[in-house]
Biotite code that builds the C-alpha atoms (Angstrom):
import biotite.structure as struc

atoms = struc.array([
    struc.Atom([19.649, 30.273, 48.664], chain_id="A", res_id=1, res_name="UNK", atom_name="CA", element="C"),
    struc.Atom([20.971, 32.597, 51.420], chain_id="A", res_id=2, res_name="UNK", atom_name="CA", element="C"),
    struc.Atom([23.225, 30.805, 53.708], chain_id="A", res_id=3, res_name="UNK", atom_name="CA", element="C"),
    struc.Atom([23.757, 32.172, 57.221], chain_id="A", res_id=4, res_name="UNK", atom_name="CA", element="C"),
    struc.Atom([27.109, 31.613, 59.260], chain_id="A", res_id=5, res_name="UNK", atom_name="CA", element="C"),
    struc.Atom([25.657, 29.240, 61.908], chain_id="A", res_id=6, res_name="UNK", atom_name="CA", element="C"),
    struc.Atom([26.253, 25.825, 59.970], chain_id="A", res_id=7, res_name="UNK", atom_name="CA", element="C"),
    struc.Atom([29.846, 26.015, 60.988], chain_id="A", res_id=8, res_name="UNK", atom_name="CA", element="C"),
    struc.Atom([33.268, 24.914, 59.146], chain_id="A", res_id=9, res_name="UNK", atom_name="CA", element="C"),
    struc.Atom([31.886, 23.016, 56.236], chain_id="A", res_id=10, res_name="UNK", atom_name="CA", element="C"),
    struc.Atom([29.558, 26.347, 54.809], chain_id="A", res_id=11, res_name="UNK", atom_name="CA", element="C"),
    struc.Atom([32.663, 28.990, 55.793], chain_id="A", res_id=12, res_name="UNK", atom_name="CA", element="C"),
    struc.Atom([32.841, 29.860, 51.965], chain_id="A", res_id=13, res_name="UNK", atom_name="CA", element="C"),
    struc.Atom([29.177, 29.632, 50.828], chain_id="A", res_id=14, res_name="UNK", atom_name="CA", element="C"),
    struc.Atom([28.213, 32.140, 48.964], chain_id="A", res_id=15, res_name="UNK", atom_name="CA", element="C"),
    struc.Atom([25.098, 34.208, 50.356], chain_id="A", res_id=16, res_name="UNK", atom_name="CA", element="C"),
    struc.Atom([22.410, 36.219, 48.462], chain_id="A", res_id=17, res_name="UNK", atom_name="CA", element="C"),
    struc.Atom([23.779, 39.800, 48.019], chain_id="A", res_id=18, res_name="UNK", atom_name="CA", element="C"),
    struc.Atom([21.668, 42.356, 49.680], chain_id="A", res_id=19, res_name="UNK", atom_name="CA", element="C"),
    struc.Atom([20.499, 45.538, 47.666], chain_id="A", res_id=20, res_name="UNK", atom_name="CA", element="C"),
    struc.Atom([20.329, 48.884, 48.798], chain_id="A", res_id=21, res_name="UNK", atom_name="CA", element="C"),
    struc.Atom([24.443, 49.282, 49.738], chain_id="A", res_id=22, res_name="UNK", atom_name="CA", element="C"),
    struc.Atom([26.204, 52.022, 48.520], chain_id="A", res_id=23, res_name="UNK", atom_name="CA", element="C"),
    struc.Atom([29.219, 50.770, 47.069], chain_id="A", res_id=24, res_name="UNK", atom_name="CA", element="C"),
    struc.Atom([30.185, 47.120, 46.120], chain_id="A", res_id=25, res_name="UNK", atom_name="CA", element="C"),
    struc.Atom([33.501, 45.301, 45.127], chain_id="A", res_id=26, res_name="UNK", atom_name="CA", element="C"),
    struc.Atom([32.578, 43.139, 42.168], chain_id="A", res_id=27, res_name="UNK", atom_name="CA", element="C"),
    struc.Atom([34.885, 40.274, 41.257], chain_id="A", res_id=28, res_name="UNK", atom_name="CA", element="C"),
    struc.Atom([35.149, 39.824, 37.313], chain_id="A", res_id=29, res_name="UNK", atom_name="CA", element="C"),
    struc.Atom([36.442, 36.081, 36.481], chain_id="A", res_id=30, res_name="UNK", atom_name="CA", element="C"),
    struc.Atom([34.796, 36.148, 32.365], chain_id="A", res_id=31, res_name="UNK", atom_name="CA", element="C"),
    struc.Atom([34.961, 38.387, 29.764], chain_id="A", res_id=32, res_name="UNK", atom_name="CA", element="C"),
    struc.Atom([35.046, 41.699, 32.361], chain_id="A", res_id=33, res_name="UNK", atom_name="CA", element="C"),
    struc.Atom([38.112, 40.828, 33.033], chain_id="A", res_id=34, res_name="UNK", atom_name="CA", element="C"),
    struc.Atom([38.738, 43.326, 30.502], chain_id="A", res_id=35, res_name="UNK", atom_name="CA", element="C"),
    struc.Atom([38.613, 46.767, 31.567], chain_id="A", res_id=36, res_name="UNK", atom_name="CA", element="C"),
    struc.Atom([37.800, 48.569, 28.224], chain_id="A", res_id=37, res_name="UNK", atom_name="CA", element="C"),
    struc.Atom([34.883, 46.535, 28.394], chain_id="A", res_id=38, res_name="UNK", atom_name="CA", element="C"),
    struc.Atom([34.176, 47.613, 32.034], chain_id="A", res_id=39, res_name="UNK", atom_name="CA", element="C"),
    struc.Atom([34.579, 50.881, 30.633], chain_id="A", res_id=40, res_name="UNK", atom_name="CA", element="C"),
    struc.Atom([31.969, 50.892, 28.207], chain_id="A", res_id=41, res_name="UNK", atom_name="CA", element="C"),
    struc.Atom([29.562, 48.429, 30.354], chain_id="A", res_id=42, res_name="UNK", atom_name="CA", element="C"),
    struc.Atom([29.915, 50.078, 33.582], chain_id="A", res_id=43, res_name="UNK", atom_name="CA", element="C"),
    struc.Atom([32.027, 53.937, 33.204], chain_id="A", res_id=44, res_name="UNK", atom_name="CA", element="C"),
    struc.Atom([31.700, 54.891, 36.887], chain_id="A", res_id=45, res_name="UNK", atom_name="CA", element="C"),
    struc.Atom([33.319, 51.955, 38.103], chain_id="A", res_id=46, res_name="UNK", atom_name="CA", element="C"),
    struc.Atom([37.412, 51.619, 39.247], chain_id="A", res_id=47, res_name="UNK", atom_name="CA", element="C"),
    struc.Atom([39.867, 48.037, 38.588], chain_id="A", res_id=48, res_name="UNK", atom_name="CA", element="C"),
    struc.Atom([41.462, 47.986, 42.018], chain_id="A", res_id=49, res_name="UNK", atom_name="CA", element="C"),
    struc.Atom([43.805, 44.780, 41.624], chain_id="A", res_id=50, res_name="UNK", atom_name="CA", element="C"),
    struc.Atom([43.511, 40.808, 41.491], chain_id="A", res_id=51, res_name="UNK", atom_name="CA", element="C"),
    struc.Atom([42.064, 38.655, 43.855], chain_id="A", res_id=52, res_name="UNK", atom_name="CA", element="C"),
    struc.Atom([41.590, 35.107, 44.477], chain_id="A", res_id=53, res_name="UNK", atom_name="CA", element="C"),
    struc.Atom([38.435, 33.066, 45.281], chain_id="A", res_id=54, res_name="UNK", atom_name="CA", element="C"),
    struc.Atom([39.324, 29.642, 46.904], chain_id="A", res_id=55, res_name="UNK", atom_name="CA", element="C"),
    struc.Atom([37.121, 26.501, 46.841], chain_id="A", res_id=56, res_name="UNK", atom_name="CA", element="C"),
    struc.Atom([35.422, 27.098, 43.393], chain_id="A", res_id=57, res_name="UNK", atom_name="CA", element="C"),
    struc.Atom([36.193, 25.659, 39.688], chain_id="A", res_id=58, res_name="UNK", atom_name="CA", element="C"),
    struc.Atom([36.135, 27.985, 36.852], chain_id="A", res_id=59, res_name="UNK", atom_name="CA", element="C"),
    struc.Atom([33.734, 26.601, 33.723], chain_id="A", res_id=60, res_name="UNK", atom_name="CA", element="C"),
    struc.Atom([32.198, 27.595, 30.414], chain_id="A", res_id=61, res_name="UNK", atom_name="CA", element="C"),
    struc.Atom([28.524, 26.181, 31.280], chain_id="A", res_id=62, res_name="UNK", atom_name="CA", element="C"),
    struc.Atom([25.718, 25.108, 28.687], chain_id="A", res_id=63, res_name="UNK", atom_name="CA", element="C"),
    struc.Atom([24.770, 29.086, 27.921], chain_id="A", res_id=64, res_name="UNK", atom_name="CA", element="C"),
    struc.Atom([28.129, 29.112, 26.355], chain_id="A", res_id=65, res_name="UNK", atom_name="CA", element="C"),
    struc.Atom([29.664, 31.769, 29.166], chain_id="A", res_id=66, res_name="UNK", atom_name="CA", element="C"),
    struc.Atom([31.654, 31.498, 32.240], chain_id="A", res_id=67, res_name="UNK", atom_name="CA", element="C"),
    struc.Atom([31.114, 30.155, 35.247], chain_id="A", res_id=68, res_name="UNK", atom_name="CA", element="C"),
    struc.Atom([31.795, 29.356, 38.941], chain_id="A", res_id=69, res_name="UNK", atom_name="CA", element="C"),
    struc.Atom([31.199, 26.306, 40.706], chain_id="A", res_id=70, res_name="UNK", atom_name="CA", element="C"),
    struc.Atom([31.694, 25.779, 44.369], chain_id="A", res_id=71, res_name="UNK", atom_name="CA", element="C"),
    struc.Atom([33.758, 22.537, 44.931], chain_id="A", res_id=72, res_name="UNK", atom_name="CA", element="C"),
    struc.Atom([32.524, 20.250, 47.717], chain_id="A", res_id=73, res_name="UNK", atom_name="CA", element="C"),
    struc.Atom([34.110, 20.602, 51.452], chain_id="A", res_id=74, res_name="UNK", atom_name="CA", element="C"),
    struc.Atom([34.798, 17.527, 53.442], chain_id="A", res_id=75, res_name="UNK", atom_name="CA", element="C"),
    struc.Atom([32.991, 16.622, 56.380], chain_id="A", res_id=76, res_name="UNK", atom_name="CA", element="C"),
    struc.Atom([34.827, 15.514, 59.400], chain_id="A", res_id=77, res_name="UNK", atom_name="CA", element="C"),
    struc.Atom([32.309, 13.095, 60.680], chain_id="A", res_id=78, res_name="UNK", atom_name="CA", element="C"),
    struc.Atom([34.451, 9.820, 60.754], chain_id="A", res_id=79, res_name="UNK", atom_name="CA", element="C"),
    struc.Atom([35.074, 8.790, 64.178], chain_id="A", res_id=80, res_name="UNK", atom_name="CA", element="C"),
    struc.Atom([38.208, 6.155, 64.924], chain_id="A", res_id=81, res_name="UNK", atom_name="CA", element="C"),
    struc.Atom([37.503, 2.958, 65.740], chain_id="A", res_id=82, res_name="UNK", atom_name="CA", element="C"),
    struc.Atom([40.064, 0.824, 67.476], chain_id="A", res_id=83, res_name="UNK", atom_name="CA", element="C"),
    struc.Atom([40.721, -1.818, 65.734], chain_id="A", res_id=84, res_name="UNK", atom_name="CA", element="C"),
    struc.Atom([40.813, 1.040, 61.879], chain_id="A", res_id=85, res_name="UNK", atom_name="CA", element="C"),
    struc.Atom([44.084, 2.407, 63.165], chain_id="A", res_id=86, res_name="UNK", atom_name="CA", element="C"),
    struc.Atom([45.836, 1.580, 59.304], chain_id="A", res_id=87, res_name="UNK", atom_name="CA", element="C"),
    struc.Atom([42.333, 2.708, 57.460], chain_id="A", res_id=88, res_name="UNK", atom_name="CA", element="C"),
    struc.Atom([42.173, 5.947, 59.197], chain_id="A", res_id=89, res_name="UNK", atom_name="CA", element="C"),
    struc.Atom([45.283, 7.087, 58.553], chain_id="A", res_id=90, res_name="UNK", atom_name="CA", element="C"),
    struc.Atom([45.475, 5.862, 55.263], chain_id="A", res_id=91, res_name="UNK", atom_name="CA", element="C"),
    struc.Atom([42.162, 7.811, 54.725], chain_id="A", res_id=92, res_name="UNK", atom_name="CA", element="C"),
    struc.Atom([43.436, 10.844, 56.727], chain_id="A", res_id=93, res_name="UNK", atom_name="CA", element="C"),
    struc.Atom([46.248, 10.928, 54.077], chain_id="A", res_id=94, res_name="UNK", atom_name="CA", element="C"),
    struc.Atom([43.453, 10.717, 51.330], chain_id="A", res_id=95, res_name="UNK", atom_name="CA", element="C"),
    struc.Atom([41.712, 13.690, 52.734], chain_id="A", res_id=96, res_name="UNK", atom_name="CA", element="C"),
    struc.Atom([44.817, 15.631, 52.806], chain_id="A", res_id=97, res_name="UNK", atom_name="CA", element="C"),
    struc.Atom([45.577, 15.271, 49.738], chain_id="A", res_id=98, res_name="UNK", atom_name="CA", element="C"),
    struc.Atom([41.538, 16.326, 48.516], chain_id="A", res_id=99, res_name="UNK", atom_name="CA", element="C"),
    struc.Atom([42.511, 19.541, 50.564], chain_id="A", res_id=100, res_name="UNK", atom_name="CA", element="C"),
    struc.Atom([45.998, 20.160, 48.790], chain_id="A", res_id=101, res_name="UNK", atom_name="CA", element="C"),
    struc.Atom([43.631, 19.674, 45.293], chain_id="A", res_id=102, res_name="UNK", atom_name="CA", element="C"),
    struc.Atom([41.005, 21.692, 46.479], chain_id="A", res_id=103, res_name="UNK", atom_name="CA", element="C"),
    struc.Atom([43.169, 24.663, 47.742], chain_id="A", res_id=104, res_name="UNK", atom_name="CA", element="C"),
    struc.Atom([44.857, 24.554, 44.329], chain_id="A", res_id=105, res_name="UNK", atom_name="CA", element="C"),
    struc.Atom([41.717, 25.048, 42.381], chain_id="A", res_id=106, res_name="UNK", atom_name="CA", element="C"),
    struc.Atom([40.375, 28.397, 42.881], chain_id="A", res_id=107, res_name="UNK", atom_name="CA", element="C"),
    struc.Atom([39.545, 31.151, 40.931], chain_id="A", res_id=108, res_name="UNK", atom_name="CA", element="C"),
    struc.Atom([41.250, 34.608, 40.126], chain_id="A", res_id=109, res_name="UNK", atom_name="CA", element="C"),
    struc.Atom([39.158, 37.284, 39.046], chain_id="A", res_id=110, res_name="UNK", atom_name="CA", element="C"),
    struc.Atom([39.436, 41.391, 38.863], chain_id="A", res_id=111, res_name="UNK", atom_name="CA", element="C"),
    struc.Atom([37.927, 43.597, 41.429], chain_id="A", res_id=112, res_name="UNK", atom_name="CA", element="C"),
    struc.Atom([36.292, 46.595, 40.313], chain_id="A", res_id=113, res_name="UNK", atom_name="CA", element="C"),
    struc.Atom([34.926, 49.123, 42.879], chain_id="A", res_id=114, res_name="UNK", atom_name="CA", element="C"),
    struc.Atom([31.275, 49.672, 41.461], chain_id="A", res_id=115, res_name="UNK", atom_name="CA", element="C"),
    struc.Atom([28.654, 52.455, 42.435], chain_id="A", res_id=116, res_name="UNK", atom_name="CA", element="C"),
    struc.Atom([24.674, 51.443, 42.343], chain_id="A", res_id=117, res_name="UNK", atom_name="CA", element="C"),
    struc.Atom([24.116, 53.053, 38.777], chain_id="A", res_id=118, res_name="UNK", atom_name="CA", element="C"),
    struc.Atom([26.885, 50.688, 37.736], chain_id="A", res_id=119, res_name="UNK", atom_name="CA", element="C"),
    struc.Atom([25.570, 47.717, 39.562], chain_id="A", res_id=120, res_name="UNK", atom_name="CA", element="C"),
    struc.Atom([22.328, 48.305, 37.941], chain_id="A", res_id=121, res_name="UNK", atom_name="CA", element="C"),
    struc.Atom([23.799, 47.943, 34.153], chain_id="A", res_id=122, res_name="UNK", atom_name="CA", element="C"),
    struc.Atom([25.787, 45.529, 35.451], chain_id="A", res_id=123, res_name="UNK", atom_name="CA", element="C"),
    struc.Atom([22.536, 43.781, 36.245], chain_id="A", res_id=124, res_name="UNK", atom_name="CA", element="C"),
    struc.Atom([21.148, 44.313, 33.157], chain_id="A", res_id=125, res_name="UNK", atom_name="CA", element="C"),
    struc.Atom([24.594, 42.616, 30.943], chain_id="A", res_id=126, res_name="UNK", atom_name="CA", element="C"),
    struc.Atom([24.564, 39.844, 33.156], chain_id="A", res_id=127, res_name="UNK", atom_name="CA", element="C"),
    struc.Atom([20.732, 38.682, 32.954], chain_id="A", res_id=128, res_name="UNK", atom_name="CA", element="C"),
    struc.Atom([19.849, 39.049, 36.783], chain_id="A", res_id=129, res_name="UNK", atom_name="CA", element="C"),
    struc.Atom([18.079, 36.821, 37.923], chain_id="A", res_id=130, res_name="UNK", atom_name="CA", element="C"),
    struc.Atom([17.324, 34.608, 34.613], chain_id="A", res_id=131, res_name="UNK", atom_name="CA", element="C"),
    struc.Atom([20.889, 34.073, 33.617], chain_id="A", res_id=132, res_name="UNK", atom_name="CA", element="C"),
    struc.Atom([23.405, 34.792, 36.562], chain_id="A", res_id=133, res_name="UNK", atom_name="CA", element="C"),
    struc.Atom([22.031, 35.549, 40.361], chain_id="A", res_id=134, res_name="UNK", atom_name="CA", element="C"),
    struc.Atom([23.909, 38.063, 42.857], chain_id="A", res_id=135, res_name="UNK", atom_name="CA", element="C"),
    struc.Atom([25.757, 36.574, 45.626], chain_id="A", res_id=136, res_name="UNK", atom_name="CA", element="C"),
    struc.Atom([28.543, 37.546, 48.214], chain_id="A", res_id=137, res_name="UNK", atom_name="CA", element="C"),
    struc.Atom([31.972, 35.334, 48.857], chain_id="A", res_id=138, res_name="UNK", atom_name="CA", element="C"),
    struc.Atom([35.006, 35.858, 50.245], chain_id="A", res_id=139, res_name="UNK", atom_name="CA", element="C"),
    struc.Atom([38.244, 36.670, 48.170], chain_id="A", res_id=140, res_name="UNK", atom_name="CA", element="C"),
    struc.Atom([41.809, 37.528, 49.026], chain_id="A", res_id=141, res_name="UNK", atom_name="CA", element="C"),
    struc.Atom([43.895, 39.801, 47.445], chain_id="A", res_id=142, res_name="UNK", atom_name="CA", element="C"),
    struc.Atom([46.200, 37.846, 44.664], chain_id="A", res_id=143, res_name="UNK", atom_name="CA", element="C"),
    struc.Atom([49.204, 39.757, 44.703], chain_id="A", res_id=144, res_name="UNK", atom_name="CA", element="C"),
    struc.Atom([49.478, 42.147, 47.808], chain_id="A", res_id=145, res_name="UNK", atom_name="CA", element="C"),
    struc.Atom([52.584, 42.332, 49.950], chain_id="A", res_id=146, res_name="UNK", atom_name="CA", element="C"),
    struc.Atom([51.704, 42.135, 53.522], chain_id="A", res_id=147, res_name="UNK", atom_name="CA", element="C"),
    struc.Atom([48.366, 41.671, 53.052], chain_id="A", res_id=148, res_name="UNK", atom_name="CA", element="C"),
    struc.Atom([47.831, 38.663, 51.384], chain_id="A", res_id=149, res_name="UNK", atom_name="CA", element="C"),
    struc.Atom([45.530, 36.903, 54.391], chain_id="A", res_id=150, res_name="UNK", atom_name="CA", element="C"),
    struc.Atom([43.133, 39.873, 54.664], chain_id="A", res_id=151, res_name="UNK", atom_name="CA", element="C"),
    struc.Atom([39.537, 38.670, 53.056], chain_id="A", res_id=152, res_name="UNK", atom_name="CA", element="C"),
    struc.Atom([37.538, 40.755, 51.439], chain_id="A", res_id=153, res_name="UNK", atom_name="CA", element="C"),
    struc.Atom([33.827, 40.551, 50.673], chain_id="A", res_id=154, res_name="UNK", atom_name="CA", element="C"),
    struc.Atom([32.767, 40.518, 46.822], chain_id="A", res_id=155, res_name="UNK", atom_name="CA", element="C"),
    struc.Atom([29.670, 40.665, 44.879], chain_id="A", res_id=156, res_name="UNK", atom_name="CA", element="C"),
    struc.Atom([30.223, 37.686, 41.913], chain_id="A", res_id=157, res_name="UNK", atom_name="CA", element="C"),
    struc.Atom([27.487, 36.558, 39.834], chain_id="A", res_id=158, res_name="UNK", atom_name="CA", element="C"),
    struc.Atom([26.939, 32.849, 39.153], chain_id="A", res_id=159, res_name="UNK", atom_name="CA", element="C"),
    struc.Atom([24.795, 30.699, 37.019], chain_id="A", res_id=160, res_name="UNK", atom_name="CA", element="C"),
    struc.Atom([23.416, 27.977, 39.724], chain_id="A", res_id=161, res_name="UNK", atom_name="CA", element="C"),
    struc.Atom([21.135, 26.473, 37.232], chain_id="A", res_id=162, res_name="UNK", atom_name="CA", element="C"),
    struc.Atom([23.847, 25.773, 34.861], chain_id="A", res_id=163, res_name="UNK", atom_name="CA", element="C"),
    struc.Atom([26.979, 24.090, 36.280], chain_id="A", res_id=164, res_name="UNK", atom_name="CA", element="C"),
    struc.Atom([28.076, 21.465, 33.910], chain_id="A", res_id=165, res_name="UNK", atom_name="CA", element="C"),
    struc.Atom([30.872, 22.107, 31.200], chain_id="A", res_id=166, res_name="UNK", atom_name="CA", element="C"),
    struc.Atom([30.345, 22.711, 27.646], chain_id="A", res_id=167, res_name="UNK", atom_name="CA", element="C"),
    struc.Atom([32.073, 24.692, 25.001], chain_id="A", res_id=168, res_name="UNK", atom_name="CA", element="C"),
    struc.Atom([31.886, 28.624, 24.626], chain_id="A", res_id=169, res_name="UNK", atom_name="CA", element="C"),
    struc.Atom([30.126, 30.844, 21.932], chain_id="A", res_id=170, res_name="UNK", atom_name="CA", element="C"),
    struc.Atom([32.644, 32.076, 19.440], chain_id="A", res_id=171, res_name="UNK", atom_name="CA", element="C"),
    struc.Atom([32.230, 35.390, 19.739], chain_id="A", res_id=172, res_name="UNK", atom_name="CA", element="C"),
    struc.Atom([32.917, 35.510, 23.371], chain_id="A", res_id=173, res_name="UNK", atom_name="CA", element="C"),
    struc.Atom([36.696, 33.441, 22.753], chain_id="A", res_id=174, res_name="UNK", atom_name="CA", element="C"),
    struc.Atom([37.437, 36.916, 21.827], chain_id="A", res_id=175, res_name="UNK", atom_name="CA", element="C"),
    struc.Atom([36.354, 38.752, 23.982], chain_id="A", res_id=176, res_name="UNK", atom_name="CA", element="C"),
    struc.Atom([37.732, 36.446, 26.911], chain_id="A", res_id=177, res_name="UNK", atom_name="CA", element="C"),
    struc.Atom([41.086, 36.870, 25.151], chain_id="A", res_id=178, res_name="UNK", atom_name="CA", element="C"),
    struc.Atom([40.831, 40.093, 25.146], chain_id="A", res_id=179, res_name="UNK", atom_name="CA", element="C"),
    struc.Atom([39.834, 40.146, 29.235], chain_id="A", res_id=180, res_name="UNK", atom_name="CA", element="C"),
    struc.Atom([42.885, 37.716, 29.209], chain_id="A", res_id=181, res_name="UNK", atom_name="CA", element="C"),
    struc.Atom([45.451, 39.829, 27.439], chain_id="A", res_id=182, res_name="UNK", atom_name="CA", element="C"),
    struc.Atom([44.505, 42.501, 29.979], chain_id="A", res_id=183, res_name="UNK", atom_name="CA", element="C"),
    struc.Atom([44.762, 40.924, 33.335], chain_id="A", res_id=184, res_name="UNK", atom_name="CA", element="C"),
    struc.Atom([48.098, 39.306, 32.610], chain_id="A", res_id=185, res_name="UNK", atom_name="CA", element="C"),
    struc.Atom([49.935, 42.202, 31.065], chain_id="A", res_id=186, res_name="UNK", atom_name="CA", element="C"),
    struc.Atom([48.165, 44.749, 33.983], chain_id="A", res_id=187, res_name="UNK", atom_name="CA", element="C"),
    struc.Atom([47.020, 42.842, 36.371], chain_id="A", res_id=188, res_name="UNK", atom_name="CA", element="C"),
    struc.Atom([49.530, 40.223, 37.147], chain_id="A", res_id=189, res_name="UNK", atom_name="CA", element="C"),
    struc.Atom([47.571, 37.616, 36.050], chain_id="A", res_id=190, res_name="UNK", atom_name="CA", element="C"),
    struc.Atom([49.412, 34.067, 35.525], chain_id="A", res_id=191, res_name="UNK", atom_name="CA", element="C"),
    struc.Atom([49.512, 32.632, 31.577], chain_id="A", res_id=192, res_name="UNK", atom_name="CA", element="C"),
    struc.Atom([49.887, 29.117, 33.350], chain_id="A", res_id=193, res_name="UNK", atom_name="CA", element="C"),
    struc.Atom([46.702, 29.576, 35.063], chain_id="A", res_id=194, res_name="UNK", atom_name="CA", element="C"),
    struc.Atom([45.120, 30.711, 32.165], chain_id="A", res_id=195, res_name="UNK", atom_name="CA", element="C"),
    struc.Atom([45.819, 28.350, 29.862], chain_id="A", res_id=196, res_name="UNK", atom_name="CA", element="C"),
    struc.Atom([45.215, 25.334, 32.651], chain_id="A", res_id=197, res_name="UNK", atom_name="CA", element="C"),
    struc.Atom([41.878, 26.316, 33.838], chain_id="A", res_id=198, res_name="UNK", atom_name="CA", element="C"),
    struc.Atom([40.627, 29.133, 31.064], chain_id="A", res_id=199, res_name="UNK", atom_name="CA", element="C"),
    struc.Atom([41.869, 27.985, 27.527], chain_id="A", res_id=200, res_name="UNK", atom_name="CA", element="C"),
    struc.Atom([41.513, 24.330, 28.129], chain_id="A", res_id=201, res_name="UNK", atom_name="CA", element="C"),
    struc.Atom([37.867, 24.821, 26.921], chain_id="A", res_id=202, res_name="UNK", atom_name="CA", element="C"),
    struc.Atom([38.401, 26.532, 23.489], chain_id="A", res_id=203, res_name="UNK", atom_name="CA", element="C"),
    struc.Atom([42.312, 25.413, 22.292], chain_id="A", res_id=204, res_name="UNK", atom_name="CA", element="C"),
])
């Protein structure tokens, strides 16, 4: 499922297989490890640096009960005009805008942690790699920087690819996600509105 960079515009944000062996990895936390007492316990060697953003993807509880990230579909640009379509295409044009406006809204914010390879290994090990979540790499921005809000950054974020469909979340983890909640908006600058839109939609 690695992607490489040569199938231009349309696979900019896909998500590539994370290589082992690096020393150090920022890990972006979008479920439950959003809280950092439970990063603490999970993972002790490893450092909450601030909140980021991951654009293009849809946050979900899938079928295992847990979250999730799914990458939302890019448009192609393969229409060509045709003279006589002049109305169509721009009526379509406008469509496609407004997809864009909806799919640069959607996005995901998550907390970066700065994890060291013992961590990443436990890490591993809570997460279910590979029969639960798989590693991969995207690209996240900083959510709240001043002056450098358009820098990317790379991130190691584990998804479920063979679950993507919604469905309701164990009952023991609402708690713990409201406790990951609780944390990132009172420390982390994390917005209510966003939570309760994309996050508590799936358990209130």
């Amino acid at each position: 499922m690695s992607s490489q960079g040569d199938s231009q515009r349309s696979q900019d944000s896909t998500m590539t297989l994370m290589q082992e062996n690096v020393s150090e990895v920022l890990y972006f936390a979008y479920g439950s490890n959003l809280s950092t007492e439970q990063m603490r316990q999970r993972c002790p060697l490893s450092t909450p640096v601030g909140l980021a953003y991951l654009k293009g993807w849809k946050w979900i509880i899938n079928a295992r009960g847990y979250a999730n990230v799914v990458q939302l579909p890019v448009d192609s640009d393969d229409d060509t005009p045709d003279a006589e379509s002049n109305k169509q295409l721009t009526v379509k044009g406008k469509e496609k805008a407004e997809r864009r406006d909806e799919i640069e809204e959607d996005g995901v914010y998550g907390l970066l942690y700065l994890v060291p390879p013992t961590d990443e290994e436990r890490l591993d090990g809570y997460e279910g790699v590979p029969w639960a979540y798989k590693k991969f790499q995207v690209d996240v921005k900083w959510a709240n920087a001043t002056g450098d809000e358009d820098s990317t950054l790379r991130a190691l974020i584990y998804v479920d690819d063979m679950r993507m469909d919604e469905h309701v979340p164990k009952n023991e983890y609402i708690d713990r996600m409201e406790d990951g909640i609780e944390d990132a908006v009172e420390n982390w600058g994390l917005d209510e509105d966003y939570v309760d839109r994309v996050m508590r939609r799936f358990w209130e």
